[in-house]
C-alpha positions as CSV (number, residue, x, y, z in Angstrom):
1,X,91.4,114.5,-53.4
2,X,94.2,117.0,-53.0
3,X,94.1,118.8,-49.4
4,X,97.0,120.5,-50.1
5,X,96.9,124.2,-49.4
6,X,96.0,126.7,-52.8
7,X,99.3,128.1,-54.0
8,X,99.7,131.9,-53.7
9,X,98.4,134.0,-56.3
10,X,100.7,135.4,-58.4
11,X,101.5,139.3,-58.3
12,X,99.8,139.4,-61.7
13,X,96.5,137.4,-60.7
14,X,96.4,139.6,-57.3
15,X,96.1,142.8,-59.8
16,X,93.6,141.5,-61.9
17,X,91.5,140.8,-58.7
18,X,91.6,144.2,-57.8
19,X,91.3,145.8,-61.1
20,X,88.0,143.4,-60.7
21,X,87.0,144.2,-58.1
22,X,87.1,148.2,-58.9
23,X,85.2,147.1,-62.0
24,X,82.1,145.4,-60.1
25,X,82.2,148.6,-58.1
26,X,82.1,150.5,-61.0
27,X,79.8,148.7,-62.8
28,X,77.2,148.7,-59.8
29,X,77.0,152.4,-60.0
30,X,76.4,153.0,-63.7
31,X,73.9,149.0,-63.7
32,X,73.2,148.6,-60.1
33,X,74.4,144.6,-60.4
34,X,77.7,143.0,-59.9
35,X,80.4,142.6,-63.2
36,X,79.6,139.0,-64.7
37,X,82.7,137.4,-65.2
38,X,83.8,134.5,-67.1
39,X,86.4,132.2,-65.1
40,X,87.3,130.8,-68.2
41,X,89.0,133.9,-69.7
42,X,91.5,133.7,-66.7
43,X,94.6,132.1,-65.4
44,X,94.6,128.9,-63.8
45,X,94.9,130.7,-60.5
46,X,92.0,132.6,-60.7
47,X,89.5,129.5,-61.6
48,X,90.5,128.0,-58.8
49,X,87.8,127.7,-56.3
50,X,88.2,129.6,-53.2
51,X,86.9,132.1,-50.7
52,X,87.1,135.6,-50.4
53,X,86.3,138.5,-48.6
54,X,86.7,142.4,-49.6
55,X,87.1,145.2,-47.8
56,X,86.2,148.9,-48.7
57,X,88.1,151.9,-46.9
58,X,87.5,155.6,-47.2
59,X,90.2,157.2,-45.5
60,X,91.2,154.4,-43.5
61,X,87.7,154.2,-42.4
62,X,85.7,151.0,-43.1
63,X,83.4,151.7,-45.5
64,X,81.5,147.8,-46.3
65,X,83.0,144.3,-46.0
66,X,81.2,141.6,-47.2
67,X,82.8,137.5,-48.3
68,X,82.4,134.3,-48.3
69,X,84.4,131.8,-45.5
70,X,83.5,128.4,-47.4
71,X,84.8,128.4,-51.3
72,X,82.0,128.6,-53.8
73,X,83.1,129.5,-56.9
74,X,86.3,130.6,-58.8
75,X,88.2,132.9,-56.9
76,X,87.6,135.9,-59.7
77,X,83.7,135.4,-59.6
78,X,83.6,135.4,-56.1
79,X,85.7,138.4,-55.9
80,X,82.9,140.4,-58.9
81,X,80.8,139.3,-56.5
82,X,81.7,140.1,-52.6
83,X,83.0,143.6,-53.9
84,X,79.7,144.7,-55.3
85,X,78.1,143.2,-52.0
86,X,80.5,145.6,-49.6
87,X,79.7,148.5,-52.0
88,X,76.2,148.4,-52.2
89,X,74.5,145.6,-49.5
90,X,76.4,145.6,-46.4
91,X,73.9,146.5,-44.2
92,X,76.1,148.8,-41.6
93,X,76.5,151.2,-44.7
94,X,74.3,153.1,-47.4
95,X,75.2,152.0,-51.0
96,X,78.4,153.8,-52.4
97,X,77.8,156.7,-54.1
98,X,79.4,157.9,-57.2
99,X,81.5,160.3,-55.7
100,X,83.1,158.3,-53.0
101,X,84.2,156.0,-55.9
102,X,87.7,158.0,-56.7
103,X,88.7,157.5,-52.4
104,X,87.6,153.8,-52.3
105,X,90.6,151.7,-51.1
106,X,90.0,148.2,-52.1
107,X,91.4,145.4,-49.9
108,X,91.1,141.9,-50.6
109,X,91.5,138.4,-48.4
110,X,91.4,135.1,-50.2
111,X,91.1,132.3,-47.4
112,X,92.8,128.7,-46.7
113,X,89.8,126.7,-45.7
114,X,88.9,126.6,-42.3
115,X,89.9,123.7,-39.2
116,X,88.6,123.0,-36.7
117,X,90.5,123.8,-33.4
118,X,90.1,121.4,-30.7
119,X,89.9,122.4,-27.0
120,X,88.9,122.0,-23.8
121,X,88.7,124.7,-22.3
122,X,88.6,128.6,-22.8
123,X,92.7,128.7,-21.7
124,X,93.5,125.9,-23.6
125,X,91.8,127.6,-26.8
126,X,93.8,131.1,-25.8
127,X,96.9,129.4,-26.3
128,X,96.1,127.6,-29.7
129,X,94.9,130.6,-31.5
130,X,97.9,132.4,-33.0
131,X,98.1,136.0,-32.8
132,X,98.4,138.0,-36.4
133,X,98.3,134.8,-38.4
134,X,94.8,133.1,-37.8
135,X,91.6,134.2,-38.7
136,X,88.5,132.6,-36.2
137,X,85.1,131.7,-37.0
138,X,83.4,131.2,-33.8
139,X,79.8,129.1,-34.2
140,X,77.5,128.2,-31.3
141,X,73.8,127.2,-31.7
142,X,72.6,129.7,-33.7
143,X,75.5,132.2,-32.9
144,X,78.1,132.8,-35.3
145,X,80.8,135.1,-36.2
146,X,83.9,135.9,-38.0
147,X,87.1,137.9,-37.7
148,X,89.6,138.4,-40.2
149,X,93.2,138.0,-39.4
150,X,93.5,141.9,-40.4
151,X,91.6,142.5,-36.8
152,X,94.7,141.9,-35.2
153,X,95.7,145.2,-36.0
154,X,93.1,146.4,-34.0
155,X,92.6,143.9,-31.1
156,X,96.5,142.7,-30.9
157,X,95.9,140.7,-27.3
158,X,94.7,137.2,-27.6
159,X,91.8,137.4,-25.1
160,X,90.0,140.6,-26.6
161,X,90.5,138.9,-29.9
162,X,88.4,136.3,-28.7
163,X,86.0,138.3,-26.3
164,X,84.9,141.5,-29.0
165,X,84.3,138.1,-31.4
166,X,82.0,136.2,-29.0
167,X,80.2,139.9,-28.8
168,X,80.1,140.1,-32.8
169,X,78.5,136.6,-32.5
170,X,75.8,137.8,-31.1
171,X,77.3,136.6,-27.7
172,X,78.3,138.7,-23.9
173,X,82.3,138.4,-24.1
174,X,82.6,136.2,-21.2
175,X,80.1,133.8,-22.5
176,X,81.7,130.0,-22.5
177,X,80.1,126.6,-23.5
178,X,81.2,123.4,-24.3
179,X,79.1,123.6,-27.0
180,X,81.3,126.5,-28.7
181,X,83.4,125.3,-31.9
182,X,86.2,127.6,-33.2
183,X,87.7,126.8,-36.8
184,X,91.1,128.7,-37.7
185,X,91.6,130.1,-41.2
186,X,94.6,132.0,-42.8
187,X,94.3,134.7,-45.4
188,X,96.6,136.2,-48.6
189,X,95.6,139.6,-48.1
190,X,96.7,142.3,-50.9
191,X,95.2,146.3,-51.8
């Protein structure tokens, strides 16, 4: 089995993901389900099997976010599928309504798969993660929790990185265990 890392999608294959994506949207106001797409009618890129997350922004507010951080299906089904979710069943937001359609600003992230990082102790994990490039899921027990690399915008210094995503596991941001597991992931983020 090839573990070789998905090539990038082309600039045409990123534009047909969005122009999806705008479509589920659309078609989730007029039918109230997600666009069924056919992988088959698309390029080679977009059967591939990968995982994706969209982002919804109204004025540079966030507005829904909703993916998937293990591959499940072809990239342009799972991309029908997580936009509809962020639109209309993220549950931090009400469903999109029709007239906040025309300021929706649609941002997609297709992810590498995720490693495993290996550490022994909370500095030794603070100097493996790598600002602005990796994304973290952080799982413990029944705990778990994601941020996109695009966070770094927001939370630029390594150690609140890591401490507002032990809070968004559920977890107080100085919590430690040896039991904690981190897995790094990148993304190929377009809008």
């Amino acid at each position: 089995m090839d573990h070789q890392p998905p090539s990038p999608l082309s600039q045409t294959d990123q534009v047909t993901l969005l122009d999806i994506a705008a479509d589920s949207i659309r078609h989730g106001l007029k039918y109230g389900t997600p666009l069924s797409v056919a992988a088959s009618d698309y390029s080679e890129g977009l059967r591939a099997v990968r995982a994706s997350f969209v982002t919804l922004q109204i004025g540079g507010n966030l507005r829904g976010c909703i993916g998937h951080l293990e591959a499940q299906m072809p990239i342009v089904e799972d991309v029908a599928e997580n936009a509809f979710s962020a639109a209309f069943r993220d549950p931090r937001f009400p469903s999109l309504s029709t007239s906040e359609f025309n300021d929706l600003e649609i941002h997609i992230s297709v992810l590498t798969p995720a490693e495993p990082l290996q550490f022994d102790s909370e500095e030794d994990l603070i100097s493996k993660i790598r600002p602005a490039i990796d994304g973290l899921i952080l799982v413990d027990g029944q705990h778990r929790g994601t941020f996109l690399p695009s966070v770094w915008e927001s939370l630029p210094d390594t150690r609140s990185f890591l401490y507002h995503l032990k809070q968004k596991a559920g977890l107080p941001g100085e919590y430690w265990s040896d039991s904690l597991k981190i897995f790094r992931y990148e993304t190929e983020s377009f809008s």
